[in-house]
N, C-alpha and C positions, 0 to 999 in steps of 0.2 A: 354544453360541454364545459369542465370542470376547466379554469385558465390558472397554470402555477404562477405567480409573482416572481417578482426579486425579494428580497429581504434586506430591508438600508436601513439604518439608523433607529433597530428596534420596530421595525414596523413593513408590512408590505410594500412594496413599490411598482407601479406598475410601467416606470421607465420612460423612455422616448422613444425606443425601436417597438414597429407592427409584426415585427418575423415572429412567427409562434415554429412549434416543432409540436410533432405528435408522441404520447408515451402511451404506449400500450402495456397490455398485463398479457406478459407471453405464453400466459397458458392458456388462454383463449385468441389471443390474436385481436383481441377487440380494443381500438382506439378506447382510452378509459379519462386523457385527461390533454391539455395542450400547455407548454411552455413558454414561456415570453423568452425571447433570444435576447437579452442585452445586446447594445451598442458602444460606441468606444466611449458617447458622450455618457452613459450609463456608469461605466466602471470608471471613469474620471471624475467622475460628481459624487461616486463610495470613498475614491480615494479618500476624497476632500473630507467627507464626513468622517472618514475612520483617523485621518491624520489628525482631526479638530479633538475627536475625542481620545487619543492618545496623549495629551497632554495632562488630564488626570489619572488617567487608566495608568503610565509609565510610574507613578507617583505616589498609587497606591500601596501599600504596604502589600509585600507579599502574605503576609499573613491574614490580612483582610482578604488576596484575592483566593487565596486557598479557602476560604469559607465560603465563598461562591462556588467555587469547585468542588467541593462535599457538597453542597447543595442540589447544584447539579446532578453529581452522581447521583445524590437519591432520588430525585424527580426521573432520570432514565429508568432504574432499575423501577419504579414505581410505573413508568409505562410501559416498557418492554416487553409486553405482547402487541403495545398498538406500534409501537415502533418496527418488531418484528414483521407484523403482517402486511405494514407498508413494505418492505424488504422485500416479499413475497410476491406482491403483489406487482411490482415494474421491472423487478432482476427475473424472477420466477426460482431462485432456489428454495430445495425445501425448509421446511418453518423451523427444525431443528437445528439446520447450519444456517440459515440467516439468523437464529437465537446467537446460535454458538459464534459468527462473527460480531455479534452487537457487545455481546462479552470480554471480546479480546477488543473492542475498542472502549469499552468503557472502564478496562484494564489500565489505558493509557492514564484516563481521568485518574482512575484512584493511585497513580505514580505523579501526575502532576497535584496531587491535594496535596506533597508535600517541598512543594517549592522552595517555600523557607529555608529548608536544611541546603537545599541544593543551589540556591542561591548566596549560600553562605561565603566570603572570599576566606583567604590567606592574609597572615598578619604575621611579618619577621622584625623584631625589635633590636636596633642597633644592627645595621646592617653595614652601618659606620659609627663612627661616635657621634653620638647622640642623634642618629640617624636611623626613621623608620620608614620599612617601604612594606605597601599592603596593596592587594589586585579584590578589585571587585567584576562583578559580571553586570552590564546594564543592554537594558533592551533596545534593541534593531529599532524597531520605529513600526510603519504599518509593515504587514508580512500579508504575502498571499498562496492559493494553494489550489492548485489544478487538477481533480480528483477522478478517477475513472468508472466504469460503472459496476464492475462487478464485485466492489464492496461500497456499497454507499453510505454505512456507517463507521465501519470500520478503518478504512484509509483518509476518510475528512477527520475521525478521531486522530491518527498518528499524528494530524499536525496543528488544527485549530488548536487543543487543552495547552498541550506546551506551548504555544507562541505565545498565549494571552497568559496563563500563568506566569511567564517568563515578565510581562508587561509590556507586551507589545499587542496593538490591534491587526484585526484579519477580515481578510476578503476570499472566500471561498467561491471559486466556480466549480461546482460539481458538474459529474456528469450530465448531461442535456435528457439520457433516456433512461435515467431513475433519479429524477432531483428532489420527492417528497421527501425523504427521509431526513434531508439535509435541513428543509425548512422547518422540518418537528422541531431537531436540535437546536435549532437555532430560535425558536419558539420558546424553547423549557429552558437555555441557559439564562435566557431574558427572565422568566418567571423565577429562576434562581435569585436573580437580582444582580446581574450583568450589566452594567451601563450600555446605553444606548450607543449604538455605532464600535462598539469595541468588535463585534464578533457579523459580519456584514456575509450576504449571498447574492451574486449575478450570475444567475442561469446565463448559458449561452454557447458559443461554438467557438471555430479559431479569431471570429473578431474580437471574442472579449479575450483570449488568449495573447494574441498579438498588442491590444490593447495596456493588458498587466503589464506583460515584456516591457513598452516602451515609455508607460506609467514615472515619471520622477520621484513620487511622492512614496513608493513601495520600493523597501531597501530588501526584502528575499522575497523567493517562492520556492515553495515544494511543489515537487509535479510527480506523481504517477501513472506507466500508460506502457505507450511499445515503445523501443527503443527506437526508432526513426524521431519521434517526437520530443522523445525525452533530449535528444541529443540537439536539436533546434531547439530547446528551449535554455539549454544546459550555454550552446553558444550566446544566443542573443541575449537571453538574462546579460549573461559576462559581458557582451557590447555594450549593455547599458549600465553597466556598472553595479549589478544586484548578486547578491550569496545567493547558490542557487542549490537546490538538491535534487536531482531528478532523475527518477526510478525507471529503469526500461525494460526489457521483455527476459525471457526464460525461456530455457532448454533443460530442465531439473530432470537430473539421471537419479535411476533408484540401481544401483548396483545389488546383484542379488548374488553371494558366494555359496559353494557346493556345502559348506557346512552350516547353512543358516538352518533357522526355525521355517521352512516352507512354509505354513500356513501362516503364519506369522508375518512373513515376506508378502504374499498374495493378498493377506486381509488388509495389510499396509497398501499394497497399491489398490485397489479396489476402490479404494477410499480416497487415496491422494491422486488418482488418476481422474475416474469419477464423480468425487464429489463436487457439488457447483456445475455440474454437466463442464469438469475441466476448465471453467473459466476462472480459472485462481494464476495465480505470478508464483504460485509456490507451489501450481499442479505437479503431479509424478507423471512426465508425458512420455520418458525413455525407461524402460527396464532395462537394464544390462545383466543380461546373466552368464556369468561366467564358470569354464568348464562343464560338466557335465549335468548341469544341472536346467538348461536350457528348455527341455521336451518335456520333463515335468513341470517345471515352471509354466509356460504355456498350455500343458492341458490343465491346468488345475484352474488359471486364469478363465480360459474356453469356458469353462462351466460356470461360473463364478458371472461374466461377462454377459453370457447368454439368457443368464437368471436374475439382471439386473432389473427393479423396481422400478422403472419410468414413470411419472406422473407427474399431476399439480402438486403445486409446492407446500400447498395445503391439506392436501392427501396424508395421513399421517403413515399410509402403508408405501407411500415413494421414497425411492433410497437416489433419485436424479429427477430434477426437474427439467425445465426444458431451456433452453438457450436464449440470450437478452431479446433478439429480435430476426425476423427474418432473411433479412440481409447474412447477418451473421452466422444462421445455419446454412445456409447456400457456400459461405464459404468454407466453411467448414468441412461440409458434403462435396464441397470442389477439391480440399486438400484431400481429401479419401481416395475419390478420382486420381489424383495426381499419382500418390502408393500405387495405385495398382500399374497403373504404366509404368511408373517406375522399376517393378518386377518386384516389388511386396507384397507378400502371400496375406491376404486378408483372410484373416481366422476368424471374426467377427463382423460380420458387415450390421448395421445398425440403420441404416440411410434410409430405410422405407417403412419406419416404424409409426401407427399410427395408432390415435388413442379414439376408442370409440367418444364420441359427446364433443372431445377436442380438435376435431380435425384442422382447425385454422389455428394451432397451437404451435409452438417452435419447438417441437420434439423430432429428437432422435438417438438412438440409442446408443448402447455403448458400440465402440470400433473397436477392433484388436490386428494390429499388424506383427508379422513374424517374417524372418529372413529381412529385416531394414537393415541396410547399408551406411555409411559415416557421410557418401555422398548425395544420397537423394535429399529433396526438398524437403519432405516431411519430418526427416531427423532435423532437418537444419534449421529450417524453419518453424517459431512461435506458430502452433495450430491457436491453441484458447477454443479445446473442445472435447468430447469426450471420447480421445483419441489414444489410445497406449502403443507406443512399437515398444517390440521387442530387437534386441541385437544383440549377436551372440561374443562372447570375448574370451579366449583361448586361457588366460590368466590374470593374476588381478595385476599385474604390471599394464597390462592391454587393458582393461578396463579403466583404471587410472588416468592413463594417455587421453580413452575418448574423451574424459569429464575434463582433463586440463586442455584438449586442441577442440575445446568447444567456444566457438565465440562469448557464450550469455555464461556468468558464470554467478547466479542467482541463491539456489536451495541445490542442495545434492545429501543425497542417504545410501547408507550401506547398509545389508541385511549379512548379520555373522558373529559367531559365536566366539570366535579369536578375537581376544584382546589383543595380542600385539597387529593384526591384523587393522582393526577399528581405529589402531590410537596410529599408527603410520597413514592411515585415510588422511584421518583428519587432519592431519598436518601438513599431506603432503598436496590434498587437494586444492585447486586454486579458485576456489569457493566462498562467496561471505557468508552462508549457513549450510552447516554441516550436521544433518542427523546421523544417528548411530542406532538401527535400530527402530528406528523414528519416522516414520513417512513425511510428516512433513514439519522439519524442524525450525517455525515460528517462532525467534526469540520474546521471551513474556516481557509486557512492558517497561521493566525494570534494568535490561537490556535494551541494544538495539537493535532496529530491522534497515536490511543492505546487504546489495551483491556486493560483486566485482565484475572488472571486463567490463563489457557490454551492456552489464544489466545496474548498474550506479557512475552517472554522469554528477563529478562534486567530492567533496571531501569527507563529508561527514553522513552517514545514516542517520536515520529516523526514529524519534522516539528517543526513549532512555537517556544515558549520560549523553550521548552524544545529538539527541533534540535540545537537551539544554545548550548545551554549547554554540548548536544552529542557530537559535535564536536568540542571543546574546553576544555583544562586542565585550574584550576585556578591557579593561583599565586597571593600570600600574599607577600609584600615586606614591612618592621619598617624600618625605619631609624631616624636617629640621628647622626646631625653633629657636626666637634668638635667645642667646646667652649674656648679651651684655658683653661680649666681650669684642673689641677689634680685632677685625680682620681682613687681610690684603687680598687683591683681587688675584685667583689663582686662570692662568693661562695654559694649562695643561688636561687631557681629559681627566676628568675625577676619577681617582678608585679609592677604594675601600682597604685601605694600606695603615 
C-alpha cells in the first residue's frame, strides 16, 4: 500500500506520528493509498524550518521570485494531465472539470508572476519642507493554509503563490482525503527552483489544525471549509494573535425572472448545481423562480436532470462523477430523506443509482426538489451535493429578500434580460459575488474570491489585490535630512503647516 509523506524542507518527511488515514478513488471505492496524519511535534519542527528559511526567502528580490513563479507555471502547464488525473483520481470529479479547476488555480500563479509591480509602494515628496514620506508592503513572516478537499488544486493555489511571491514562507495542510495533488505541487515548485523549506506540506486532521492555530512562529492562515470551522479557526487564529482569512460554507440562489433566456437559465443550473456532483462553495443549490415562470422552469429541469451522465471521472462521456467518499454520500442521501419529510415534492430522486462494474463507487445521481420552503433544513442548510430545490417567489422584491435573509451570503446569479433589473440585483444584493447571467460567477485571479455573512470570517478575500494585502504588513517611513542648520526642540505634535 502506497504511504503519502509530509513534504518539509524540500523533501519527504515521514514525521513522528504512526496515525495513517485511508484515501480511496471514489469511483471504485477501492482503498488506493494511506496518509501519514502529522503531529503537533510535526507542524512545530515545519515551523521551525520554514521560519529558518524565510530569512533569505523575505530578502529575495521580488523579481528573482517571480522567475520561480513563471517557472512554475510552465512546469504545471507541462504536466497537467498528470496533475489532472491525480484530481480524478481521490475527489473523483470528471477529468474535464478537474482540468478546468487546475486552470483557475494556475490562473492565480500567472497573477502572482507579477509581483514586482504589485509590490510596488507610494512615494510623496515634501510632505513638509524638506520632508518625504513613502509606504512600502513587507511580508508577514511564515503563513499557513488549511485547504479542503473538493478542490485540491485549485484552493492550495489561491494561497500558497501569493504568500510566497509576496516573501513569506508556507505550510500547507491539505485535505487528509485527496492530498496527492498538493505534494506534485509542491514537487515541481521545488524543481522550479524554490528554495528549500519556503513552500512546506503536513497531511493531517484537526491536531495539526489546532497545532497551526497555536503555533507562535506562523503570523496568518487561510482556511477554506464549512462555516462551523471556518468560524473556530477565524476565533482562535485572533486568540493567538494571527491575520486570519477563513472561508465558510454557502447557500448560492440562482434567481430565475419570467423574462429570462430559459434555456440559458436551466443549462446555467445544470451545470453549477451538478457539476463536481455539487461539491463546489460556489454550487447553484437554490433556484428561485420567480412569478410565472416556475412549472416551466422545473419541467425543463426534470428532463435535463433525469438525463444526467453519471460516471467515473475518467469516462469522457460522464457529465457527474461520483461524491469524495462514502460517508459523504450517506449524508447527502440523509439530506434528501430529510426534503421529503419535510413535505418537499421530490421531482428527481437519484439515491439508488447504480453503475454496472462500479458498484462500491460513491455514486448518485442528480436530486431535484420543488415546492422547498425558506424553513425546512434543506434550504438552510449546506447539502455539498448534487441536490437542486426549487422555491417559488411571487416577485423579484421576494426573491431578493430570500438571498438577503439568507444566513451564507457566498456566490448568488440572476437569469434576465432587464438591465435595470440586473444592475439593481447587483447592488442591492448582500452577496460578495454576484453573477448576472452567469452561473457561477468565479472572480478571475486578477480579482478577488470572498463572501459575506456567514460564508468570510476576516477582513480581506483571497487572491487578487486583496491576497496581496493579506499577505503583507505596511510600513510608513517620513524622513528628513539634515541641513546644517539649528534647531530648537519643538514640544507640540508636528504638522505639516
Amino acid at each position: 500500500m502506497k504511504i503519502i509523506e509530509h513534504f518539509i524542507g524540500g523533501k519527504e518527511y515521514s514525521g513522528s506520528s504512526k496515525r495513517l488515514s485511508p484515501v480511496y478513488n471514489p469511483a471504485t471505492g477501492e482503498e488506493t493509498a494511506k496518509v501519514k496524519l502529522g503531529s503537533i511535534e510535526d507542524l512545530n519542527r515545519t515551523a521551525e524550518v520554514a521560519q529558518k528559511a524565510l530569512a533569505s526567502w523575505s530578502n529575495t528580490p521580488p523579481l528573482q521570485r517571480a522567475r520561480v513563479l513563471f517557472k512554475f507555471k510552465e512546469l504545471i502547464e507541462k504536466n497537467e494531465d498528470e496533475l489532472t488525473k491525480i484530481i480524478v483520481s481521490e475527489h473523483g470529479k470528471v477529468y474535464e472539470d478537474a482540468k478546468g479547476s487546475l486552470t483557475r488555480g494556475l490562473e492565480v500563479v500567472e497573477y502572482a508572476c507579477g509581483i514586482p509591480q504589485m509590490l510596488k509602494g507610494e512615494f510623496t515628496e515634501n510632505v513638509g519642507k524638506n520632508v518625504d514620506s513613502w509606504s512600502l508592503r513587507q511580508p508577514l513572516g511564515v503563513c499557513a493554509g488549511i485547504t479542503p478537499f473538493n478542490f485540491p488544486a485549485m484552493v492550495p493555489m489561491w494561497m500558497f503563490p501569493m504568500a510566497i511571491a509576496c516573501g513569506n514562507t508556507f505550510i500547507l495542510k491539505p485535505s487528509e482525503k485527496d492530498p496527492s495533488c498538493s505534494i506534485r505541487l509542491a514537487e515541481l515548485f521545488k524543481e522550479a527552483g524554490l528554495p528549500d523549506g519556503v513552500f512546506n506540506i503536513v497531511n493531517g486532521d484537526k491536531e495539526v489544525v489546532d497545532a497551526i492555530i497555536s503555533n507562535k512562529k506562523i503570523s496568518a492562515v487561510s482556511f477554506v471549509g464549512s462555516t462551523p470551522i471556518a468560524k473556530y479557526i477565524y476565533e482562535n487564529c485572533a486568540k493567538n494573535e494571527k491575520r486570519v482569512q477563513a472561508l465558510g460554507g454557502a447557500k448560492n440562489h440562482c434567481v430565475v425572472m419570467p423574462d429570462c433566456d430559459l434555456d440559458q437559465a436551466v443549462n446555467g443550473l445544470m451545470g453549477a448545481a451538478y457539476g463536481s456532483a455539487g461539491e463546489r462553495c460556489m454550487a447553484q443549490s437554490v433556484a428561485v423562480a420567480v412569478g410565472n415562470i416556475g412549472d416551466k422552469l422545473v419541467k425543463s429541469l426534470k428532463t435535463k436532470v433525469e438525463n444526467l451522465k453519471v460516471g467515473p471521472g475518467m469516462d469522457k462521456n460522464s457529465e457527474m462523477g461520483p461524491l469524495v467518499t462514502k460517508e459523504h454520500l450517506e449524508k447527502v442521501k440523509g439530506y434528501v430523506d430529510i426534503g421529503i419529510q419535510e413535505g418537499a415534492e421530490l421531482i428527481v430522486d437519484g439515491r439508488d443509482l447504480k453503475l454496472q462494474g462500479y458498484e462500491k463507487g460513491y455514486y448518485m445521481g442528480g436530486c431535484l426538489f420543488d415546492k422547498v420552503e425558506k424553513d425546512m433544513r434543506i434550504y438552510k442548510e449546506e447539502i455539498f451535493g448534487p441536490v437542486l430545490s426549487v422555491l417559488r417567489a411571487k416577485n423579484f422584491e421576494e426573491a431578493l429578500n430570500l438571498v438577503n435573509d439568507h444566513e451564507f451570503g457566498n456566490g448568488v446569479s440572476i437569469f434576465t434580460r432587464d438591465g435595470d433589473v440586473g444592475r439593481s440585483f447587483s447592488s442591492k444584493a448582500k452577496i460578495g459575488m454576484v453573477g448576472i447571467n452567469i452561473p457561477i460567477p468565479v472572480p478571475m485571479a486578477f480579482h478577488s474570491f470572498g463572501g459575506w455573512k456567514r460564508s468570510l470570517f476576516g477582513d480581506q478575500h483571497m487572491h487578487g489585490p486583496e491576497g496581496v494585502r493579506f499577505y503583507t504588513k505596511l510600513k510608513t517611513i517620513t524622513s528628513r535630512w539634515p541641513d546644517g542648520l539649528k534647531s530648537d526642540p519643538e514640544f507640540v505634535m508636528p504638522t505639516m503647516k
